[in-house]
C-alpha positions in Angstrom: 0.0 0.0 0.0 1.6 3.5 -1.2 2.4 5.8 1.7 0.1 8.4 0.8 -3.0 5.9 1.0 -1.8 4.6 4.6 -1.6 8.0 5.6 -5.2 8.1 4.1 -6.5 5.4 6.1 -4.9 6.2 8.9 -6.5 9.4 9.3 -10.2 8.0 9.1 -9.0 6.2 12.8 -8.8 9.6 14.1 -12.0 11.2 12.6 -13.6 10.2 15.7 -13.8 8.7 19.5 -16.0 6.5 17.9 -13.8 5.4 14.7 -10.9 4.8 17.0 -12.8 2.5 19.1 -13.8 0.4 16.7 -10.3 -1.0 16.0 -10.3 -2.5 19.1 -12.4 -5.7 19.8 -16.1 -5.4 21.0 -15.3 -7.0 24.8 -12.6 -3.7 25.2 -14.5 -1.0 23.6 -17.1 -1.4 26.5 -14.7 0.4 28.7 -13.8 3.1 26.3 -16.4 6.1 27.5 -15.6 5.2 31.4 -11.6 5.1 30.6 -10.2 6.1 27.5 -9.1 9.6 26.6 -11.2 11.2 24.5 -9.0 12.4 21.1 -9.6 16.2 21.7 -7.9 15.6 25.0 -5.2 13.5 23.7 -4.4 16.2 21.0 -4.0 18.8 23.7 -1.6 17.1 25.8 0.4 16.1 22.8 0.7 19.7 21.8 1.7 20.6 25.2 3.7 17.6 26.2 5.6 17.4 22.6 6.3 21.2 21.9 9.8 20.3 20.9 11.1 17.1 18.8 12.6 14.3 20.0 10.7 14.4 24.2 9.9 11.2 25.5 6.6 11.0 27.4 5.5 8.1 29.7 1.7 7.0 30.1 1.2 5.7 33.4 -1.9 3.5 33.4 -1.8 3.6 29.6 -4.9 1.2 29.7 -5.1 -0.3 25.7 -2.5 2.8 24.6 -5.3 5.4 23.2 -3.3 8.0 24.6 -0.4 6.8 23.2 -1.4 6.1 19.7 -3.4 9.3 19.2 -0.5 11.5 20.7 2.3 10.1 18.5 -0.4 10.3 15.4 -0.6 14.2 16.1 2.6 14.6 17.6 4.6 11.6 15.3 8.4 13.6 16.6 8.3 12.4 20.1 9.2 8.5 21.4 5.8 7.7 23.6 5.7 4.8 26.3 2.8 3.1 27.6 2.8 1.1 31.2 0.0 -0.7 32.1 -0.4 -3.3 34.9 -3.6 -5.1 33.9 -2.4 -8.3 32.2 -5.8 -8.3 29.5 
């Protein structure tokens, strides 16, 4: 698949709360509107937590890594770790 249509795709999982939770399977998304951070959120911190290139950020509690995954789509310049202590 050509870069350009990844990038494409890609950006459809970030439309919406709703679009991004549907990558995940059904038994996880229950817990998305009690737990996850909402995108809007997510693109705030990034913005404020990866102002300059190259910052490492740690997510403690990262839960299934929404936080994560969103921040380094809008913020792609910046190393992002997730720890999570929930085995499932």
């Amino acid at each position: 698949m050509p870069l350009l249509e990844k990038r494409i795709n890609t950006e459809s999982w970030f439309s919406s709360d709703a679009h991004f939770n549907h990558l995940y399977p059904s038994s996880i998304r229950l817990l998305a509107q009690r737990h996850w951070t909402p995108l809007v959120v997510a693109r705030k911190a990034a913005n404020f937590l990866a102002a300059e290139s190259n910052v490492k950020i740690l997510d403690i509690g990262s839960g299934v890594g929404k936080f994560c995954l969103a921040a380094a789509h809008y913020k792609p310049k910046a190393f992002y770790y997730g720890i999570e202590q929930r085995k499932d």
